[in-house]
C-alpha positions in Angstrom: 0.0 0.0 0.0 1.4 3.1 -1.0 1.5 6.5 1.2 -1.7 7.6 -1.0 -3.5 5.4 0.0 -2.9 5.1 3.8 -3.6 8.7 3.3 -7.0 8.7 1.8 -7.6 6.0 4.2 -6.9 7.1 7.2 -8.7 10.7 6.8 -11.8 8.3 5.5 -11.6 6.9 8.8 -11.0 9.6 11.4 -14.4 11.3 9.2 -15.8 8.3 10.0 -15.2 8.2 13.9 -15.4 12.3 14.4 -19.0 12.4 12.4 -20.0 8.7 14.0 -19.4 10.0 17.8 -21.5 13.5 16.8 -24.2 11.5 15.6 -24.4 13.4 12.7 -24.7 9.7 10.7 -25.3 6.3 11.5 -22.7 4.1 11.7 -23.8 1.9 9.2 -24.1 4.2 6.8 -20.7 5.3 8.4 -18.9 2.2 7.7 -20.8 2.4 3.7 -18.8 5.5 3.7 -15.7 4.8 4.6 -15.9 1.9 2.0 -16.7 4.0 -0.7 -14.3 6.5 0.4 -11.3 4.4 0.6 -12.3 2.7 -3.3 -12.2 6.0 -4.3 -8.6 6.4 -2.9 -7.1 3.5 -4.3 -8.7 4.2 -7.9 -7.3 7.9 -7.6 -4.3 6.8 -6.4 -3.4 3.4 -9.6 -4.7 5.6 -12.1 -2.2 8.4 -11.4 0.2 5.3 -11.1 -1.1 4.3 -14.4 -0.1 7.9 -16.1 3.2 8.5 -14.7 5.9 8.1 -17.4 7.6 4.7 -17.3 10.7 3.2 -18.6 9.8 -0.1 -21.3 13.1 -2.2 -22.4 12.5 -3.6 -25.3 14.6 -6.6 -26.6 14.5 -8.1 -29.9 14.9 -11.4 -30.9 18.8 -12.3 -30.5 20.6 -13.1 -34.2 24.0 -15.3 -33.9 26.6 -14.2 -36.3 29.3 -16.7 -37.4 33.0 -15.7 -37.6 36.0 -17.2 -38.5 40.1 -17.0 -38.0 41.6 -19.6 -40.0 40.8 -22.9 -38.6 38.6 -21.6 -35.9 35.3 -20.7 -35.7 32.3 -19.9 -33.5 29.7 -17.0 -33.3 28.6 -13.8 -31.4 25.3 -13.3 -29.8 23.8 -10.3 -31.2 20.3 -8.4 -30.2 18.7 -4.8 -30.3 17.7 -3.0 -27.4 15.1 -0.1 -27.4 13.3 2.5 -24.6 9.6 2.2 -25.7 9.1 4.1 -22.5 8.3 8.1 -21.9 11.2 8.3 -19.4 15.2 8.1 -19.9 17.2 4.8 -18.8 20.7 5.6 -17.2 23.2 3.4 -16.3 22.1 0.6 -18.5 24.2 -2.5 -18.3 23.3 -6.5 -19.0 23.9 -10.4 -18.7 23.2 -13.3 -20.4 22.5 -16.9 -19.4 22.6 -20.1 -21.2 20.7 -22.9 -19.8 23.3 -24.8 -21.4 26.6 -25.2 -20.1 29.0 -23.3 -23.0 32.2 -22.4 -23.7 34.3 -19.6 -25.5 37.2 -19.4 -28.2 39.3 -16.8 -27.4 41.2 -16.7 -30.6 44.7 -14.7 -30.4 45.8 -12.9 -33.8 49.2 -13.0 -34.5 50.6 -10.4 -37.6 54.1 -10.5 -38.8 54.9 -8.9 -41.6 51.9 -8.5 -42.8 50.9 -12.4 -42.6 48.3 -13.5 -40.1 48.7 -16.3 -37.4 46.1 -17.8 -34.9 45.9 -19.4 -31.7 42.5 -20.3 -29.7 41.8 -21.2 -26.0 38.8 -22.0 -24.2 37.2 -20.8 -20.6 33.7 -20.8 -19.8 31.2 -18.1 -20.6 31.2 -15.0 -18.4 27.3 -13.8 -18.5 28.8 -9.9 -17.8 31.4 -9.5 -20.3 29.3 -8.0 -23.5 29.6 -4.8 -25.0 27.3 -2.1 -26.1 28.0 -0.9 -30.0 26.2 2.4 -31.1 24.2 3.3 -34.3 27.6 4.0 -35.5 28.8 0.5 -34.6 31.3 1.8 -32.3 32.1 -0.2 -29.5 31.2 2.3 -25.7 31.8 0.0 -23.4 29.8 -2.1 -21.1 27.4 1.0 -19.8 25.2 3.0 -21.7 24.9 6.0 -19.8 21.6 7.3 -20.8 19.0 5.5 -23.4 16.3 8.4 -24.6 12.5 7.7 -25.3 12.8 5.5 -29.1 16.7 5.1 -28.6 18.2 2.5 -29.6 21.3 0.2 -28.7 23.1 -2.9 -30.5 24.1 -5.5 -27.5 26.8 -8.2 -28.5 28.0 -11.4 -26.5 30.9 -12.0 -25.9 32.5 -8.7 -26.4 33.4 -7.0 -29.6 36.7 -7.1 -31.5 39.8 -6.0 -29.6 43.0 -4.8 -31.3 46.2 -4.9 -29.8 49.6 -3.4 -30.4 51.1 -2.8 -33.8 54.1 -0.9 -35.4 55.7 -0.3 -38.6 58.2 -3.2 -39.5 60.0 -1.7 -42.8 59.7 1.4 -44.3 59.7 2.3 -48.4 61.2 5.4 -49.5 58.7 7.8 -48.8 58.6 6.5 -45.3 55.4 4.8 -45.2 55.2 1.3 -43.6 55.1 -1.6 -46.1 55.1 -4.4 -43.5 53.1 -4.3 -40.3 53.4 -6.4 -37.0 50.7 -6.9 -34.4 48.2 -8.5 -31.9 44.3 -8.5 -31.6 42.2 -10.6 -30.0 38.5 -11.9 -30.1 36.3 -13.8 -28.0 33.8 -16.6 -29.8 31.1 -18.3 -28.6 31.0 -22.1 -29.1 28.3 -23.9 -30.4 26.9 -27.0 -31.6 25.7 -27.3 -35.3 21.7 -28.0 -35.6 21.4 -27.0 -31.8 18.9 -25.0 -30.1 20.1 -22.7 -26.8 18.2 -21.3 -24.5 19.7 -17.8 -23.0 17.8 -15.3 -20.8 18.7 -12.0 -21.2 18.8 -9.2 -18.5 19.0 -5.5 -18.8 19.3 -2.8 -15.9 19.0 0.5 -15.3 17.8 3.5 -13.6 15.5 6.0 -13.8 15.6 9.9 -12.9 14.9 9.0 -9.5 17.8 6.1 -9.0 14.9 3.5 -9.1 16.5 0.7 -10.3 14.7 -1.2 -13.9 14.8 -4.6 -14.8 14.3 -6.5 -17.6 14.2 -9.9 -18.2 13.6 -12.3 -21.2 14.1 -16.0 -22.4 14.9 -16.5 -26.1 15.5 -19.9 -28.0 18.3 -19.4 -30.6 18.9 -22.5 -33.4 22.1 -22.9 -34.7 22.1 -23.9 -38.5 
């Protein structure tokens, strides 16, 4: 019960008392009253509830994408994410769970002079590494700071891309690198072929008022 209500209620039933023990009413009509009064109350009080701007996370239907590094493959979890609410969502972040027991590739990319290497290893899934990527597909991070009314937001599993170092090897005559050495990595998930996973995705955020939002929804994705 909300502080409107206990408010509504408790004048309905000091009225109640003050006009029952001046016997200006009966008290069962007094008790009718207070009744009705209270109702009233708790309808006032839901259907300004009802109108208050709210946050609404949408999530669509999550796509895998399949990439490949030489002899190793495996596939990135991919999904939209959109405020169908009136009010703006800060602090946005999100998990994922497989029902399933996975695992993930991360692949190590190895260039020397200008020829690319791999390597893989395997650890189990972490449900909060992920990253956001913007309508620009930039990678921001793990945090969206603030999601707007109609905003949208890509959300990948595991994380996005990430480069490492690199530097010029040999240089032609106008000094401009013609061979280039480096590291990236990228992390894969690892699934079966002709396989259907369960995962449960889970958004949170804030509102204006530091009220923390969930969001919580089960999707069944089939591997081809």
């Amino acid at each position: 019960m909300n502080w409107k209500i206990l408010l509504v209620s408790v004048i309905a039933v000091i009225s109640v008392i003050v006009l029952g023990s001046l016997q200006i009413i009966g008290f069962p009509l007094a008790a009718i009253l207070s009744a009705s009064i209270s109702v009233i109350g708790i309808a006032v009080s839901l259907i300004g509830d009802l109108n208050k701007p709210k946050i609404s996370l949408h999530i669509e239907q999550p796509e895998l994408e399949r990439k490949q590094y030489g002899n190793y493959q495996g596939y990135k979890l991919l999904t939209q994410v959109t405020n169908k609410g009136d009010k703006i969502v800060f602090n946005l972040e999100a998990s994922a769970k497989f029902k399933e027991q996975i695992a993930v590739s991360k692949v190590k990319i190895q260039t020397t002079n200008n020829r690319k290497s791999y390597s893989s290893s395997n650890q189990p899934f972490e449900e909060n590494k992920y990253s956001w990527i913007d309508n620009n597909s930039k990678p921001i991070g793990n945090v969206v700071s603030q999601l707007r009314k109609e905003d949208t937001m890509k959300l990948m599993f595991p994380p996005e891309y990430k480069s490492g170092y690199a530097w010029a090897m040999a240089l032609d005559s106008d000094f401009r690198p013609i061979s280039r050495s480096g590291s990236a990595n990228d992390m894969l998930l690892n699934l079966e072929s002709k396989k259907t996973y369960n995962v449960e995705l889970t958004l949170k955020g804030e509102d204006n008022d530091k009220v923390t939002v969930t969001k919580k929804k089960e999707f069944k994705v089939e591997i081809p």
